[in-house]
C-alpha positions as CSV (number, residue, x, y, z in Angstrom):
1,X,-12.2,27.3,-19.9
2,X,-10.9,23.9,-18.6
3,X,-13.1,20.8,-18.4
4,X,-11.9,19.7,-15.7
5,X,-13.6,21.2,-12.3
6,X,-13.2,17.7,-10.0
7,X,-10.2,15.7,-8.5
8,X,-11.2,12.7,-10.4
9,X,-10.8,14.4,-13.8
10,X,-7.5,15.8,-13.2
11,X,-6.7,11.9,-11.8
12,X,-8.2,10.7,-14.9
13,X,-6.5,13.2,-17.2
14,X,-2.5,12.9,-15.5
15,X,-3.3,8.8,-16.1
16,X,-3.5,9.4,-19.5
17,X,-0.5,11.5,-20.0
18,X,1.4,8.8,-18.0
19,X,0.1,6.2,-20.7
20,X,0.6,8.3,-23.6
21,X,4.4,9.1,-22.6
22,X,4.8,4.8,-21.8
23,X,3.3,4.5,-24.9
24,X,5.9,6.7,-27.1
25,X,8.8,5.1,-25.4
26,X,7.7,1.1,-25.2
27,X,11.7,0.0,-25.5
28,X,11.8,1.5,-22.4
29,X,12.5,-1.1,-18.9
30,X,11.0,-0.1,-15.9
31,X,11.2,-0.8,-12.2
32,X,8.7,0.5,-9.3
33,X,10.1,0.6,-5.6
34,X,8.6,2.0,-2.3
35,X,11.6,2.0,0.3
36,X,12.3,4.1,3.1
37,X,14.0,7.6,2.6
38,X,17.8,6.4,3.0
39,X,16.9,2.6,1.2
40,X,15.6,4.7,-1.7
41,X,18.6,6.8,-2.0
42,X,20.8,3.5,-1.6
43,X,18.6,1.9,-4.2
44,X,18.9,4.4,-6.6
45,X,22.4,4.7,-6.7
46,X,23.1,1.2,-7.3
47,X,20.7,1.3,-10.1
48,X,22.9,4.2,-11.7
49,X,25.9,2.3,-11.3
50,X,24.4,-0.6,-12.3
51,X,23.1,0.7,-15.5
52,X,25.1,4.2,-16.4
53,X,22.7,6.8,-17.7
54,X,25.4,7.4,-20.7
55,X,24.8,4.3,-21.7
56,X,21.6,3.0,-20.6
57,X,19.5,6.4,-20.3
58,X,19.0,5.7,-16.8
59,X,16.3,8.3,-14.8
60,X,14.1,8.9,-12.1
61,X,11.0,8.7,-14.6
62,X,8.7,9.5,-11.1
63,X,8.9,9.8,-7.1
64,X,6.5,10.9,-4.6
65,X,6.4,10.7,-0.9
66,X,4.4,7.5,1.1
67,X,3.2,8.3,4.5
68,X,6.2,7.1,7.2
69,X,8.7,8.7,5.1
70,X,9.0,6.0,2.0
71,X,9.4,7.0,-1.5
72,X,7.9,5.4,-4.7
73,X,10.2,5.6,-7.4
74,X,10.2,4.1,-10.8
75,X,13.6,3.6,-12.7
76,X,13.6,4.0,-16.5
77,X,16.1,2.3,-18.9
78,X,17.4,1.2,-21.8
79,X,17.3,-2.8,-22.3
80,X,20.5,-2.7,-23.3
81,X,23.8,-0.8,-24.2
82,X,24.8,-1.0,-27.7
């Protein structure tokens, strides 16, 4: 049966799976933003142009939705492109 019966364990217990995956990919650079719907969408895309994900590993590592129709989104990516 699982532990975790309140909001605050599953909280606690997605925070540590977020540090455990940081953790196995330190070399990893990312980049937090909370825009507007169409800013986030603008933002986004100049990040993958910016940094191509065949060459950088660019991603969307996480989004969710803000109240007044913003996105937080954290960019992952490679320091560099060998």
């Amino acid at each position: 049966m699982n532990d975790y019966r309140r909001p605050a364990d599953l909280a606690r217990r997605m925070a540590a799976r977020r540090a455990a995956q940081r953790q196995r990919s330190p070399s990893f650079r990312r980049e937090t933003f909370a825009l507007p719907r169409e800013a986030a969408r603008a933002k986004a895309r100049e990040f993958f142009t910016r940094f191509p994900k065949a060459a950088y590993m660019t991603e969307i590592e996480s989004w969710r939705e803000l109240p007044g129709d913003r996105i937080e989104f954290t960019m992952r990516r490679l320091p560099s492109a060998d």
